[in-house]
N, C-alpha and C positions, 0 to 999 in steps of 0.2 A: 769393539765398543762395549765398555759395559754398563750395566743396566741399574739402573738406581733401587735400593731398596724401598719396598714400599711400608716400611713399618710405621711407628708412631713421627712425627718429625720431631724433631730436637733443632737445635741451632747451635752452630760449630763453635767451640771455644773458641774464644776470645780473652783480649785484654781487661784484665780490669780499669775501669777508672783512672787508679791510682797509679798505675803500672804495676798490680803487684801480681803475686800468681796466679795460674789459670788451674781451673779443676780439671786437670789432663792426668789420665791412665799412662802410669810409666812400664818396660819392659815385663812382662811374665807379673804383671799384676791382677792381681785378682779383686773383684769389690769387696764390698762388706758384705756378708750375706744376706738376703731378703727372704722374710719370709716365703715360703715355697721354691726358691727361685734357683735354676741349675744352674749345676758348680762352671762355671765359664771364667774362664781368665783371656788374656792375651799375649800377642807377642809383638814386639817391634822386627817387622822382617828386615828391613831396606830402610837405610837412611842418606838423603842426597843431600847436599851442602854445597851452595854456589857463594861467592866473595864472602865468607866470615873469616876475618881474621887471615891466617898465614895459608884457609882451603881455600884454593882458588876454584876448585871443581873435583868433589871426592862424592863417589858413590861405593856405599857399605853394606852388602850382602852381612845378614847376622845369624849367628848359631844359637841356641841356647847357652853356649860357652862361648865368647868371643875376646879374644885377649888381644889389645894394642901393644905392638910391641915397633920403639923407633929411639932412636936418638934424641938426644935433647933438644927443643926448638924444633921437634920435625910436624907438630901437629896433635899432640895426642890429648893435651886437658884441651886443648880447639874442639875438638874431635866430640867429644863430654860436653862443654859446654855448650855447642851448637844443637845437641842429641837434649841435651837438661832446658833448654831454651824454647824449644819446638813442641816439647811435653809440657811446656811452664812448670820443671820443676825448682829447684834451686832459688836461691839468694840472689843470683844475678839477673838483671834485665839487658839486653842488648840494647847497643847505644852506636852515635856513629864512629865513635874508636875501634869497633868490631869490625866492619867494612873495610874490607880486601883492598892493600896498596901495593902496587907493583913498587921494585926500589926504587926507580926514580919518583916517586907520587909523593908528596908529604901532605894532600887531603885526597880523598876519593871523590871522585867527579860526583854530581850528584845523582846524575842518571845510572850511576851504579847500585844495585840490591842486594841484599842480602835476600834468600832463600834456602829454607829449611823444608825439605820433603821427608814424611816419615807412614811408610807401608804397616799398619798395622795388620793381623791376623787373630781370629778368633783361635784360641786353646779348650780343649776339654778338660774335665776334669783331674786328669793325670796330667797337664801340661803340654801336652801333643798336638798341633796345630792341626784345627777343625778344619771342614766344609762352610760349616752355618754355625752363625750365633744363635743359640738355642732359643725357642720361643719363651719368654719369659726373664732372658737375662737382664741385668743389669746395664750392657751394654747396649741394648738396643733402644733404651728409654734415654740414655745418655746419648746419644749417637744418631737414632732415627736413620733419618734421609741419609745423612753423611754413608752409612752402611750403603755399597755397592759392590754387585760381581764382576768377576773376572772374566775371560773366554769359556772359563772352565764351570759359570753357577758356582765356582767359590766366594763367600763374602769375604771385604777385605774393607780397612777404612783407610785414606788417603788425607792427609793432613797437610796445608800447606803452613809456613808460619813464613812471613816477608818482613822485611825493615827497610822501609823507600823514604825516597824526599815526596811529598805531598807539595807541591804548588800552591795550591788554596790555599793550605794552612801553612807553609812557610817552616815545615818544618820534618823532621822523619817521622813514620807513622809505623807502628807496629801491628800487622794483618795475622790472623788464621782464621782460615776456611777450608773447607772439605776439597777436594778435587773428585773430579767426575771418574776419572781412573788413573790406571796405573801404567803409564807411558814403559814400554820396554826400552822404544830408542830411546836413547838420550835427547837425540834434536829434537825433539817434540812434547820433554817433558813441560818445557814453561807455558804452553798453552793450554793445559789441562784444566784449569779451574772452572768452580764453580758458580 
């Protein structure tokens, strides 16, 4: 079980309003600098993907160098898009055309979801993935609560990003929120939240 950070709290990105982007830290990015403030970047370790598109269930251990390499139609701007989605980077918002159809399906049931799980990692100065997000970064004022350890007292941040049918509202709803930790099994990862 790991253990929530106790730093300032923040509140997990989210949607805008409008649908439009979310201020989400992408791969081996670094903030702007703040005064006094050490050099701390991060890393995207782990990225899980359940019904987006043509991933029915893809889990992606990452490198600092990580290259997609497949065939055409096998998944790979999917692959990007779900990853640019979950960070709220890019031009594109997820919609119910993204939502995983077996061949025979021509709509997705509605109790089907999208989910985007994405393991961040605090980096040093040299880009080498930390223990601890340094006292004073950027990320911890960004992040707070969301920051929690591992087995090991390493900090790590767990990000969920969802695309459901909402009932109340009659319609699909776009979620992110921190998760509590970082499920090793697979079976166990959809209950994590927070």
């Amino acid at each position: 079980m790991q253990k929530p950070n106790t730093s300032k709290q923040a509140t997990p990105p989210q949607p805008s309003a409008k649908g439009g982007k979310v201020p989400v830290a992408s791969t081996g990015a670094t903030p702007a600098p703040a005064s006094k403030s050490p050099q701390s970047g991060i890393f995207i370790k782990e990225i899980r993907i359940r019904h987006f598109r043509c991933l029915r269930s893809v889990d992606v251990e990452l490198d600092p160098l990580t290259v997609l390499i497949g065939q055409n139609n096998s998944g790979k701007t999917s692959f990007l898009n779900a990853l640019f989605a979950a960070i709220g980077a890019g031009q594109r918002i997820i919609s119910s055309d993204d939502i995983f159809l077996h061949q025979a399906e021509v709509a997705a049931p509605k109790q089907r979801a999208i989910a985007i799980d994405i393991l961040i990692r605090p980096t040093d100065g040299s880009g080498k993935i930390a223990d601890v997000f340094p006292q004073g970064s950027p990320w911890l004022e960004l992040w707070g609560n969301g920051i929690v350890q591992d087995d090991a007292d390493h900090d790590l941040v767990a990000i969920r990003t969802s695309y459901k049918w909402n009932d109340i509202k009659g319609e699909y709803v776009l979620e992110r929120r921190f998760l509590k930790d970082w499920q090793t099994n697979p079976q166990k990862w959809k209950t994590q939240s927070r």
